[in-house]
C-alpha positions in Angstrom: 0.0 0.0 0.0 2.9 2.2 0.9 4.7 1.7 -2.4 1.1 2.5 -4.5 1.3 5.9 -2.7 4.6 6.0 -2.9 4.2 5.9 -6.8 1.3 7.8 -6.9 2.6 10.9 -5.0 5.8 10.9 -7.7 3.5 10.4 -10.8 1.7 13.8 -9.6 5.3 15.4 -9.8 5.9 13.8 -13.1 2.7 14.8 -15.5 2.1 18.0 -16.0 -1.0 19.4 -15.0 -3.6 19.6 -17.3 -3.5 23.1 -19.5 -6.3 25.4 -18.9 -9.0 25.6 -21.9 -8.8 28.9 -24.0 -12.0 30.2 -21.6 -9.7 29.9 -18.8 -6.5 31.1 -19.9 -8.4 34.3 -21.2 -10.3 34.6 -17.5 -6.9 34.1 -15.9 -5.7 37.4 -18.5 -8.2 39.4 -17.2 -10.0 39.7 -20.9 -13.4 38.6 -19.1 -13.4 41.9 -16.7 -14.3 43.9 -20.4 -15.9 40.9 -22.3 -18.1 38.2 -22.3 -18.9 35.1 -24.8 -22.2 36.3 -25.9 -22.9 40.1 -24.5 -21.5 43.7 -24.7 -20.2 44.7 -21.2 -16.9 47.0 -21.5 -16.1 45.8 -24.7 -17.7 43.7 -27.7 -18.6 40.2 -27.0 -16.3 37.6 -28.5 -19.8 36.7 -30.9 -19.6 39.8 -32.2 -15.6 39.8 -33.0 -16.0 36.8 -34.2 -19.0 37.9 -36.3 -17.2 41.4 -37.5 -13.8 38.9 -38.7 -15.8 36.0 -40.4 -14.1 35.0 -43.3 -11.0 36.6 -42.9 -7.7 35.4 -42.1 -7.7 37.7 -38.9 -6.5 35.7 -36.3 -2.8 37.6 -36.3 -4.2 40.9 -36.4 -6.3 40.5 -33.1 -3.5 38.3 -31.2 -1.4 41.7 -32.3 -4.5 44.2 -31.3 -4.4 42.5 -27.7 -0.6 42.4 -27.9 -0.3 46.4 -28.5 -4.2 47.4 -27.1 -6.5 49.6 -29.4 -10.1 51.2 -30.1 -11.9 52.5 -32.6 -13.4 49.2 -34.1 -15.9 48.0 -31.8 -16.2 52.0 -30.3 -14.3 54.6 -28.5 -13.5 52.8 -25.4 -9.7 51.7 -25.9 -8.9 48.1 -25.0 -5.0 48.3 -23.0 -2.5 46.6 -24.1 -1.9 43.0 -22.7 2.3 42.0 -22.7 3.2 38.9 -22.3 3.4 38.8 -18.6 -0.3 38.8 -18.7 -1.2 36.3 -21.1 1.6 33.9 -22.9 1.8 33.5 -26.6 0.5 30.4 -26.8 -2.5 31.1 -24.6 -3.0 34.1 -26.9 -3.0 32.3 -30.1 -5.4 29.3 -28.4 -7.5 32.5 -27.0 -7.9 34.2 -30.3 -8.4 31.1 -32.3 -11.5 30.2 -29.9 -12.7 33.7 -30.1 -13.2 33.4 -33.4 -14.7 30.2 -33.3 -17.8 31.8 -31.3 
């Protein structure tokens, strides 16, 4: 029994712990404090990005709008920019590819 726990407790140190989903990873950023999946609150919804990009190849030109910040698209209300100490490049690039799946 002591061995099974034994090998348990070091598996948990081995396997890395599950990645967050794209949802999570852009709660964790902050992004859900301005928007939400399916309604305006500070910012558009992600429906509606998704809705204004459809069709385009856009998905470097918003990872790059939430890299550097902007406004003017979706209103006057300027979105800050978010570095890399916020949110990672590959949590961007997950986030922005779900976003536009919405």
């Amino acid at each position: 029994m002591r061995t099974i726990a034994l090998l348990l407790a070091c598996l948990g140190l081995i396997l890395p712990a599950a990645a967050d989903t794209p949802e999570e990873s852009l709660t964790k950023a902050g992004c859900m404090a301005c928007h939400a999946k399916d309604k305006k609150l500070v910012g558009p919804s992600f429906k509606d990005i998704a809705a204004k990009y459809k069709g385009q190849d856009a998905a470097a030109v918003l990872a790059q709008k939430v890299r550097s910040g902007g406004k003017g698209v979706f209103g006057p209300i300027p979105m800050p920019p978010n570095p890399p100490e916020k949110i990672s490049d590959a949590d961007l690039k997950e986030g922005v590819g779900w976003i536009l799946k919405q």
